[in-house]
PDB file of N, H, CA, C and O in Angstrom:
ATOM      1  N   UNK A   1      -0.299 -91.153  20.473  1.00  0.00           N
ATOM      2  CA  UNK A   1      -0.487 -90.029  21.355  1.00  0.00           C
ATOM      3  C   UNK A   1       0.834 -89.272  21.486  1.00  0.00           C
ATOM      4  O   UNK A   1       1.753 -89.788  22.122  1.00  0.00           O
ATOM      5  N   UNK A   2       0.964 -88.156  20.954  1.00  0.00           N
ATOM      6  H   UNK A   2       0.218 -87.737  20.437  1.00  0.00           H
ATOM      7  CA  UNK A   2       1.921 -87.357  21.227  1.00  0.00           C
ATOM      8  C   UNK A   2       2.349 -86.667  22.124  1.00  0.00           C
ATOM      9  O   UNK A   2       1.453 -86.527  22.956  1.00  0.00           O
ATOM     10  N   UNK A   3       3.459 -86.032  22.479  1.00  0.00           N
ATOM     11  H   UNK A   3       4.187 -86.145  21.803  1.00  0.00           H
ATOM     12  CA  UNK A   3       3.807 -85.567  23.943  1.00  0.00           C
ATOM     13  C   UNK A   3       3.323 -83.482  23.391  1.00  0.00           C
ATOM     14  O   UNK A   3       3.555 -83.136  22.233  1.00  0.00           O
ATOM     15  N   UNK A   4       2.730 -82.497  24.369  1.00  0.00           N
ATOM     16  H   UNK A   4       2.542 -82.778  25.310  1.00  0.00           H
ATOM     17  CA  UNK A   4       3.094 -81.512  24.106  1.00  0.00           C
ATOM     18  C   UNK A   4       4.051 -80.647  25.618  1.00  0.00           C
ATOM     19  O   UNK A   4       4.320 -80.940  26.783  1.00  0.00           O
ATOM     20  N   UNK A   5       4.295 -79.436  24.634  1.00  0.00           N
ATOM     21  H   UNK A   5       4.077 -79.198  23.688  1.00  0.00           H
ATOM     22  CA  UNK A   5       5.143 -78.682  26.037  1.00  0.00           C
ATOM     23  C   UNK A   5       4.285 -77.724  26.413  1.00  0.00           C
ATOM     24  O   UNK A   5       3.585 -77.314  25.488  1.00  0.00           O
ATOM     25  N   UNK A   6       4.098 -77.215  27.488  1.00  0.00           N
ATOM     26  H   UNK A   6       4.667 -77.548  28.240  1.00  0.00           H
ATOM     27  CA  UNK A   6       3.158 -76.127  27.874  1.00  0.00           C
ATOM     28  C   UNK A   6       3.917 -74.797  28.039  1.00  0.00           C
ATOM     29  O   UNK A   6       5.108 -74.757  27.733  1.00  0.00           O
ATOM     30  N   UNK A   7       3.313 -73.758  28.487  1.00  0.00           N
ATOM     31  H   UNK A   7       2.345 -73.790  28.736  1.00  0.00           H
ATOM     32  CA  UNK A   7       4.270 -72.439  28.209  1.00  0.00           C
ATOM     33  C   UNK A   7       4.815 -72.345  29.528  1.00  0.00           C
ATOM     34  O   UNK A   7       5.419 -71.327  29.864  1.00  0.00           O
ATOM     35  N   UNK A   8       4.594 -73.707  30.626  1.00  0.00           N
ATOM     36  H   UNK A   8       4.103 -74.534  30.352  1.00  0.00           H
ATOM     37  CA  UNK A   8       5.672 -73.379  31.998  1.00  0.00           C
ATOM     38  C   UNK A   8       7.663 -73.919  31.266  1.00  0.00           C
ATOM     39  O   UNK A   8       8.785 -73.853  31.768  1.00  0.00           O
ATOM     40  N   UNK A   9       7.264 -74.272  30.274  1.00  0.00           N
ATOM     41  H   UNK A   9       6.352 -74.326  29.866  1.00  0.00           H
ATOM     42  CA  UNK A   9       8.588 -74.407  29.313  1.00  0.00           C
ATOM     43  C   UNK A   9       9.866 -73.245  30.077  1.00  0.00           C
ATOM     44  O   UNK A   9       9.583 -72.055  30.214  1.00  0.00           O
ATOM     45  N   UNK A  10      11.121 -73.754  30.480  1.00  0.00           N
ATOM     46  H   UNK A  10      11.351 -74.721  30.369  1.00  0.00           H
ATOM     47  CA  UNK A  10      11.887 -72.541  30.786  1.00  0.00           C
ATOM     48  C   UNK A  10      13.092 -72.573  30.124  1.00  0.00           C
ATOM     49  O   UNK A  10      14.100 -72.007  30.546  1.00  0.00           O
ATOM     50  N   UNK A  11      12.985 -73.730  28.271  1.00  0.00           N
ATOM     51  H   UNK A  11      12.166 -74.190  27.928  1.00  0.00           H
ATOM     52  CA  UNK A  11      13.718 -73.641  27.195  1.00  0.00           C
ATOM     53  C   UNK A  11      15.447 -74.083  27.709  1.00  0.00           C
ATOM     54  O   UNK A  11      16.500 -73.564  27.339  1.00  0.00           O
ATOM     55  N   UNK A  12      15.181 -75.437  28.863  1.00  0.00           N
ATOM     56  H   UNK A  12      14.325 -75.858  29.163  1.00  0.00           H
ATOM     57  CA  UNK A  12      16.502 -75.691  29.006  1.00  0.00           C
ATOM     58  C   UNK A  12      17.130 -76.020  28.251  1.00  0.00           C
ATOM     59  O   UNK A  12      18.263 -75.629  27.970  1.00  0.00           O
ATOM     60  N   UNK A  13      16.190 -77.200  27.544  1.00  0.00           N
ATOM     61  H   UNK A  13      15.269 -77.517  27.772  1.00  0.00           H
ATOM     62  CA  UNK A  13      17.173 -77.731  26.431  1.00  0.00           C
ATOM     63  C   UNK A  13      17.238 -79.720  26.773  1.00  0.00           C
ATOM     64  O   UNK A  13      17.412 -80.532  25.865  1.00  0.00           O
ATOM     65  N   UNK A  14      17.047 -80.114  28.292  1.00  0.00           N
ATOM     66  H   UNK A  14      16.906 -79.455  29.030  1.00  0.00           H
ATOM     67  CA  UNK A  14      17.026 -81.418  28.815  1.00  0.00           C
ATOM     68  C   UNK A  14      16.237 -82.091  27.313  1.00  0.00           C
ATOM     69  O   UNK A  14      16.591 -82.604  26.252  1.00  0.00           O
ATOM     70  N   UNK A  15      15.075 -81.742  27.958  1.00  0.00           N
ATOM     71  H   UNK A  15      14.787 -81.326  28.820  1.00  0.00           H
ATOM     72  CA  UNK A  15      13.998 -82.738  26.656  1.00  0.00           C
ATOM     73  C   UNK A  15      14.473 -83.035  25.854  1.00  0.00           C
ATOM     74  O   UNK A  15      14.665 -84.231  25.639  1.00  0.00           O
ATOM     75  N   UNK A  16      15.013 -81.770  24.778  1.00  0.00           N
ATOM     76  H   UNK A  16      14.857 -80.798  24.953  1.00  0.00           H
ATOM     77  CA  UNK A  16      15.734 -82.254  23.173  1.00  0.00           C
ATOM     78  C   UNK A  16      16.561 -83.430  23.384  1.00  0.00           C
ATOM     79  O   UNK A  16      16.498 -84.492  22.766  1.00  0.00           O
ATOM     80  N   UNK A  17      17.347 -83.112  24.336  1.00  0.00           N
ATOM     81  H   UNK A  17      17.398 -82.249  24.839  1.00  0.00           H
ATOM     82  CA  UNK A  17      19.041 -84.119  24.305  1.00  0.00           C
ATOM     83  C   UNK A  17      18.457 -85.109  24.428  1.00  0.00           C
ATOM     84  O   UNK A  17      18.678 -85.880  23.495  1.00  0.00           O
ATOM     85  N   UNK A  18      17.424 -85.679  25.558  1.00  0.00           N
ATOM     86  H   UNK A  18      17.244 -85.053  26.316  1.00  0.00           H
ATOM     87  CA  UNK A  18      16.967 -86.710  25.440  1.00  0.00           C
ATOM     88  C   UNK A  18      16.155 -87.507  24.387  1.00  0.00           C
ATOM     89  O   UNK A  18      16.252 -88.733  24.347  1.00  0.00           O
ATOM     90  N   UNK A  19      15.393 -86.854  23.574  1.00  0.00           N
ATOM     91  H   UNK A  19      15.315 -85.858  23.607  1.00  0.00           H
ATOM     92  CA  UNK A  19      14.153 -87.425  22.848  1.00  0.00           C
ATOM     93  C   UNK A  19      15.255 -88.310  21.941  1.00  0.00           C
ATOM     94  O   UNK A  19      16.296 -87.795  21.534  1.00  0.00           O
ATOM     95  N   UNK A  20      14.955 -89.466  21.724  1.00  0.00           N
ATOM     96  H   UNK A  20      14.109 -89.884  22.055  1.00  0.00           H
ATOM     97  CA  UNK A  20      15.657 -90.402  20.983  1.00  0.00           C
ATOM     98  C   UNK A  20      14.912 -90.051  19.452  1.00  0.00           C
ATOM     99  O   UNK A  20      15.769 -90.083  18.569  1.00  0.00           O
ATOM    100  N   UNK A  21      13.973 -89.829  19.092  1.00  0.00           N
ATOM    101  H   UNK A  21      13.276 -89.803  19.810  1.00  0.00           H
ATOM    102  CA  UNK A  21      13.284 -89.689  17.558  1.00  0.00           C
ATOM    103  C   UNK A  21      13.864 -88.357  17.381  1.00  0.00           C
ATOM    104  O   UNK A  21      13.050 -88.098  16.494  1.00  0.00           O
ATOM    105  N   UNK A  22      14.598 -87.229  17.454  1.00  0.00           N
ATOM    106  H   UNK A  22      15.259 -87.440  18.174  1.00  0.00           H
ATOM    107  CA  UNK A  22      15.165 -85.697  17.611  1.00  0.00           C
ATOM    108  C   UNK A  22      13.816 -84.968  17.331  1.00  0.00           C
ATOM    109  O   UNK A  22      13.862 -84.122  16.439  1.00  0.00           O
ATOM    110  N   UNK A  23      12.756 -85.146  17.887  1.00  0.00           N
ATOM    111  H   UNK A  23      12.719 -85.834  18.612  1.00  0.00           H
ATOM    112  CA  UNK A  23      11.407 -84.523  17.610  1.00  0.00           C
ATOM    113  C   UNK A  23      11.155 -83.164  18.403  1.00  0.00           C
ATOM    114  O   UNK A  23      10.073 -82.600  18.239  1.00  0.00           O
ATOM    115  N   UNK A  24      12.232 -82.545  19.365  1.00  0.00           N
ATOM    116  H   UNK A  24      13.110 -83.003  19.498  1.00  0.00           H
ATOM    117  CA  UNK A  24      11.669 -81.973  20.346  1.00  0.00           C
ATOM    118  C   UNK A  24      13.149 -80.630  19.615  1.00  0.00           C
ATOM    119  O   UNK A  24      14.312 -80.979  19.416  1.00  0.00           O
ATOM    120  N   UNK A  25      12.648 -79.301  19.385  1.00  0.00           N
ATOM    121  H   UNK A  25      11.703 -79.017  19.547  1.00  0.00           H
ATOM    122  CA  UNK A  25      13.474 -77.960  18.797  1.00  0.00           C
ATOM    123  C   UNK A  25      12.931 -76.868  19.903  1.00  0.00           C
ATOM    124  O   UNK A  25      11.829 -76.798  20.449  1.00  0.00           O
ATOM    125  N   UNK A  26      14.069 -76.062  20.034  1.00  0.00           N
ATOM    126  H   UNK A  26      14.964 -76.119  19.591  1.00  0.00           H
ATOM    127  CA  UNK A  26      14.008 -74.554  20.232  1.00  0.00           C
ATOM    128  C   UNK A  26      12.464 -73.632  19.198  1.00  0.00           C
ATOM    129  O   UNK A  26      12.723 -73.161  18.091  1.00  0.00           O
ATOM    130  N   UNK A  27      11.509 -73.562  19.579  1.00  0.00           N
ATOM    131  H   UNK A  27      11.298 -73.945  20.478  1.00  0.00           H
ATOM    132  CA  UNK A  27      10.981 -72.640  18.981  1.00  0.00           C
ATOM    133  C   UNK A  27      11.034 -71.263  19.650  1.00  0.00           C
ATOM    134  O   UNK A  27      11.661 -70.956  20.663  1.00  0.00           O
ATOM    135  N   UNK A  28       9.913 -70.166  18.553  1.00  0.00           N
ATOM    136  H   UNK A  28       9.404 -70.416  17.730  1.00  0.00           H
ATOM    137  CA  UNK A  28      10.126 -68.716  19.101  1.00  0.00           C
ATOM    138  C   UNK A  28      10.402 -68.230  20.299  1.00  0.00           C
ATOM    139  O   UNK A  28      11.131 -67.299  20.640  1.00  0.00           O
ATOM    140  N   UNK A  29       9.451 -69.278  21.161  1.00  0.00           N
ATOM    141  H   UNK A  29       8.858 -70.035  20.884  1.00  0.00           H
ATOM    142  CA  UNK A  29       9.530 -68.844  23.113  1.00  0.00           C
ATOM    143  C   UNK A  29       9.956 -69.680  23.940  1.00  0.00           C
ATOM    144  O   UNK A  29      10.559 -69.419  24.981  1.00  0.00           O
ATOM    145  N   UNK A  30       9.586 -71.041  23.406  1.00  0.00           N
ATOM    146  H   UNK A  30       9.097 -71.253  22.560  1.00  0.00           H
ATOM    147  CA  UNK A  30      10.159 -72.090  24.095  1.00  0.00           C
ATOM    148  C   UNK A  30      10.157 -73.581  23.307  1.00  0.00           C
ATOM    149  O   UNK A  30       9.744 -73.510  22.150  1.00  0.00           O
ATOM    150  N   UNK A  31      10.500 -74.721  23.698  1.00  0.00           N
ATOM    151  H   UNK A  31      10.836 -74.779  24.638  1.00  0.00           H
ATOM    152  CA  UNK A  31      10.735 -75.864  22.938  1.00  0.00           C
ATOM    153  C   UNK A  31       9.708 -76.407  22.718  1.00  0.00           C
ATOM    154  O   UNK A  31       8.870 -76.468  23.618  1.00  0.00           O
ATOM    155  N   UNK A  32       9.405 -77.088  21.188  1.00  0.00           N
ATOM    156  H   UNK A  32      10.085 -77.039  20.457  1.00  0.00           H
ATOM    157  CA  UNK A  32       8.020 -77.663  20.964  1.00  0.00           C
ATOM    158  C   UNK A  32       8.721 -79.039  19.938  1.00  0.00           C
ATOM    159  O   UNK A  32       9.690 -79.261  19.211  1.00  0.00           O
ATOM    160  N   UNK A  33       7.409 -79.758  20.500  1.00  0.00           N
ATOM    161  H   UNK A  33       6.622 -79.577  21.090  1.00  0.00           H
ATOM    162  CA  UNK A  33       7.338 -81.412  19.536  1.00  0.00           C
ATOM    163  C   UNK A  33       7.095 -81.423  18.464  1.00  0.00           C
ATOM    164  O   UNK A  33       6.156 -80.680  18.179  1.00  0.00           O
ATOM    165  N   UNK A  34       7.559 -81.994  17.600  1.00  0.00           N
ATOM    166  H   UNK A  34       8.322 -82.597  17.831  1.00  0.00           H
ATOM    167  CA  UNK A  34       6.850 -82.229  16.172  1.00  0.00           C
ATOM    168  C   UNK A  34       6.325 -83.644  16.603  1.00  0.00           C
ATOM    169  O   UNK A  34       6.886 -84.689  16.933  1.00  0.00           O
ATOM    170  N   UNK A  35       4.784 -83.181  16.442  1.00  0.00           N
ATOM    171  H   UNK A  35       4.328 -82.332  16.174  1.00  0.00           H
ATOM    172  CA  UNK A  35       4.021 -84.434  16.639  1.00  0.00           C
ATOM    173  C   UNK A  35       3.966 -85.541  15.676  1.00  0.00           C
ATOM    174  O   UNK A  35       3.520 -86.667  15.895  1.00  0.00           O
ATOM    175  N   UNK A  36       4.468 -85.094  14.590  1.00  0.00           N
ATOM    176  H   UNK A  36       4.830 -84.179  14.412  1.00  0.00           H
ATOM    177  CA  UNK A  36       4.526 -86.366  12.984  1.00  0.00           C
ATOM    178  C   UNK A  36       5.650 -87.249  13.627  1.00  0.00           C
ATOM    179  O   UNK A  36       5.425 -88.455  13.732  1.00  0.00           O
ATOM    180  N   UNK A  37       7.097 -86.629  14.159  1.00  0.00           N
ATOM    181  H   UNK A  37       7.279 -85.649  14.074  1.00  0.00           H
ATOM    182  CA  UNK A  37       8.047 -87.170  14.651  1.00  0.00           C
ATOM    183  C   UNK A  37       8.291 -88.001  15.880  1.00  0.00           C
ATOM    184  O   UNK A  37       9.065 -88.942  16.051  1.00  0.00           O
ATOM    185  N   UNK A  38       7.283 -87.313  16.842  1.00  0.00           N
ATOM    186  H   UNK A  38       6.654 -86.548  16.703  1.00  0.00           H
ATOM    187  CA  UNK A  38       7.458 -87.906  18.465  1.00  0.00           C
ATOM    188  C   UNK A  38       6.867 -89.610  18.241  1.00  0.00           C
ATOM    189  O   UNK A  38       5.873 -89.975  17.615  1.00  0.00           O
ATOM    190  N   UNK A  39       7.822 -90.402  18.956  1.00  0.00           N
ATOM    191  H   UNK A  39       8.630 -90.105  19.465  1.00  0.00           H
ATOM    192  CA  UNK A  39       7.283 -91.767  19.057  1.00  0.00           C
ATOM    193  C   UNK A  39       6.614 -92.158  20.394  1.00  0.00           C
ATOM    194  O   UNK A  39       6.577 -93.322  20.792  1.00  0.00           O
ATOM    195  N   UNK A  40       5.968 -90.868  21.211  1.00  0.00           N
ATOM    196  H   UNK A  40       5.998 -89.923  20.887  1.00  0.00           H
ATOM    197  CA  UNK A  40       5.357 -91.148  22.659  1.00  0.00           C
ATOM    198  C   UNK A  40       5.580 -91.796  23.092  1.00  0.00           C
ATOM    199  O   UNK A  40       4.759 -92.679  23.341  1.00  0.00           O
ATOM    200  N   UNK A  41       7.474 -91.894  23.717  1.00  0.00           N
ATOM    201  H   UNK A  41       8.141 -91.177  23.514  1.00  0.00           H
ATOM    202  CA  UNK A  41       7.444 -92.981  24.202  1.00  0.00           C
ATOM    203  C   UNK A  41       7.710 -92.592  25.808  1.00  0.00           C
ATOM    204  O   UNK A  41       7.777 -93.360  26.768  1.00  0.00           O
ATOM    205  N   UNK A  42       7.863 -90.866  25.762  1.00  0.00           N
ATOM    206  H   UNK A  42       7.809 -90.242  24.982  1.00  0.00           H
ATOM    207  CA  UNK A  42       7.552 -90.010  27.497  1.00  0.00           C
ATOM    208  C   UNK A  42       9.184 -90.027  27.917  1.00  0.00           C
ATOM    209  O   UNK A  42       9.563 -89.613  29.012  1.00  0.00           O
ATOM    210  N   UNK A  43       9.835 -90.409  27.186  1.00  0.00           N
ATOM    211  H   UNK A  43       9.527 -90.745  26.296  1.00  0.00           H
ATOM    212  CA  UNK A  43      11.027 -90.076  27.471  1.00  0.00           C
ATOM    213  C   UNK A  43      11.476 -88.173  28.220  1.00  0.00           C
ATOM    214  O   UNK A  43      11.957 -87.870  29.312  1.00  0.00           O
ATOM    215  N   UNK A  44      11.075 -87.354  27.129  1.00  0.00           N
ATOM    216  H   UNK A  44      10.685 -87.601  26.242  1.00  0.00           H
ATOM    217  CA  UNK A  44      10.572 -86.141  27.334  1.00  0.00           C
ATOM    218  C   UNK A  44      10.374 -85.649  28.731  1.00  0.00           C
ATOM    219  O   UNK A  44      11.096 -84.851  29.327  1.00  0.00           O
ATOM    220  N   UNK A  45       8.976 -86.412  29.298  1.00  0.00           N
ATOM    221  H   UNK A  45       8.390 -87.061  28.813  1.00  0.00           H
ATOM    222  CA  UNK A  45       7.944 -85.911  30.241  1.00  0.00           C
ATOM    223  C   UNK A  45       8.642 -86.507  31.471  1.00  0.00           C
ATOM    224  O   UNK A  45       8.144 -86.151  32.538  1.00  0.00           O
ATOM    225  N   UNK A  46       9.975 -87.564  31.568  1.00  0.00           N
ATOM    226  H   UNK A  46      10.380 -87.853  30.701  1.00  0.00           H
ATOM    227  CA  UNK A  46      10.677 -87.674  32.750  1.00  0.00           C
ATOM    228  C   UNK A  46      11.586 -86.752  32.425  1.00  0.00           C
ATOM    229  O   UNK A  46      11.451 -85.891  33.295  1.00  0.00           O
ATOM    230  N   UNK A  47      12.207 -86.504  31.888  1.00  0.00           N
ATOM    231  H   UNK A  47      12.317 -87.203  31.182  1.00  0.00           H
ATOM    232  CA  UNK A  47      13.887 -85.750  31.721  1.00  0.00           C
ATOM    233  C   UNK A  47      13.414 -83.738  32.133  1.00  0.00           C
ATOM    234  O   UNK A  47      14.230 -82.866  32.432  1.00  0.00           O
ATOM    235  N   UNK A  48      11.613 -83.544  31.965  1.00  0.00           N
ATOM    236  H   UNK A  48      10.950 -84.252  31.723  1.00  0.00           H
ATOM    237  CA  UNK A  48      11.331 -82.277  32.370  1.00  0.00           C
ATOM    238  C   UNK A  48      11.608 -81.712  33.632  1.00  0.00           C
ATOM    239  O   UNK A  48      10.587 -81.803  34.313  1.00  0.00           O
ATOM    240  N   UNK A  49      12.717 -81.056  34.385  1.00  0.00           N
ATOM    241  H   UNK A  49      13.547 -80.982  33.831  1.00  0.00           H
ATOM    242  CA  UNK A  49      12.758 -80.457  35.630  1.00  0.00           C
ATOM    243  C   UNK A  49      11.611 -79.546  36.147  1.00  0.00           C
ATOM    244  O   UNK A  49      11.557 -78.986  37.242  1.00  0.00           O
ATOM    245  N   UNK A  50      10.855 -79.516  35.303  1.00  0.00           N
ATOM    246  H   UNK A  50      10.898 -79.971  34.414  1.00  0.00           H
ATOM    247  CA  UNK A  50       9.521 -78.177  36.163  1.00  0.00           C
ATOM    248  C   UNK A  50       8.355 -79.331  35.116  1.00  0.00           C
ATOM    249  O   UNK A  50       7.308 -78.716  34.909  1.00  0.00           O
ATOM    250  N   UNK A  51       8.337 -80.290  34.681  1.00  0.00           N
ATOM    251  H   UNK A  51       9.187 -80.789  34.849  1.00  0.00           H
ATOM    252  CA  UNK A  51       6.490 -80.593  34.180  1.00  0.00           C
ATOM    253  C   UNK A  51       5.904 -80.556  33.428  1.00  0.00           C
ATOM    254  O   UNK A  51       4.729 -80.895  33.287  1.00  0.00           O
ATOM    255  N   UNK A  52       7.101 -79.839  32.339  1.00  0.00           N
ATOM    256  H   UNK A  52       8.056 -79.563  32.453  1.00  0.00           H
ATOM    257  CA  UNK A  52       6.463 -78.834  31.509  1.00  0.00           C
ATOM    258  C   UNK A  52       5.897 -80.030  30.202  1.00  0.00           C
ATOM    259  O   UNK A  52       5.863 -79.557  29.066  1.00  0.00           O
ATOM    260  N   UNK A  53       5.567 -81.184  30.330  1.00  0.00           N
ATOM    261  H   UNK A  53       5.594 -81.568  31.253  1.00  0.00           H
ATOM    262  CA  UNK A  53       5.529 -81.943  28.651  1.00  0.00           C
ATOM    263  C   UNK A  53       4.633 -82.819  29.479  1.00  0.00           C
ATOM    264  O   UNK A  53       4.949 -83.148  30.622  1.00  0.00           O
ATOM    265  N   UNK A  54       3.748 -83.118  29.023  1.00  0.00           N
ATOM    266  H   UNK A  54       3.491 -82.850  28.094  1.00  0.00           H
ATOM    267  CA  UNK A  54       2.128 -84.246  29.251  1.00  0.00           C
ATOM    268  C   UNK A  54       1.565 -84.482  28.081  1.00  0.00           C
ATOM    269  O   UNK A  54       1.199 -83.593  27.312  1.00  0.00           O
ATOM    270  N   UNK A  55       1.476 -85.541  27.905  1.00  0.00           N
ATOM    271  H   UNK A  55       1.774 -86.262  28.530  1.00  0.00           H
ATOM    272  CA  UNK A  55       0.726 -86.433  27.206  1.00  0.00           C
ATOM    273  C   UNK A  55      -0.577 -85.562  26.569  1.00  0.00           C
ATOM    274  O   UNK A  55      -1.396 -85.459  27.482  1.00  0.00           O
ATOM    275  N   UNK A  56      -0.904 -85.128  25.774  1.00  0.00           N
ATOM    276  H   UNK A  56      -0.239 -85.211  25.032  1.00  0.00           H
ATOM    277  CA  UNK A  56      -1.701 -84.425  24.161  1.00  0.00           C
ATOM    278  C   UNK A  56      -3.354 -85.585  24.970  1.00  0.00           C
ATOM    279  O   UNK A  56      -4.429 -85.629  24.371  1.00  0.00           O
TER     280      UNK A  56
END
């Protein structure tokens, strides 16, 4: 089960630094998972200050 980001995303940057697999990039509007990469392990979905990453 992979983690996604929703568009309340406000592209801090927390998530990336944290994700231990480096699965989580800057895209066009805001930061997104590569789901082949993420090891769901929710690291992500605590380190979010606004919520923005839940469980797919």
């Amino acid at each position: 089960m992979a983690y996604v980001i929703s568009d309340s995303c406000i592209s801090c940057g927390t998530c990336a630094s944290g994700c231990p697999a480096g699965a989580i990039s800057q895209g066009d509007s805001q930061y997104e998972i590569d789901k082949d990469t993420c090891l769901s392990c929710g690291a992500c979905e605590s380190a979010c200050p606004v919520g923005a990453i839940s469980a797919e």
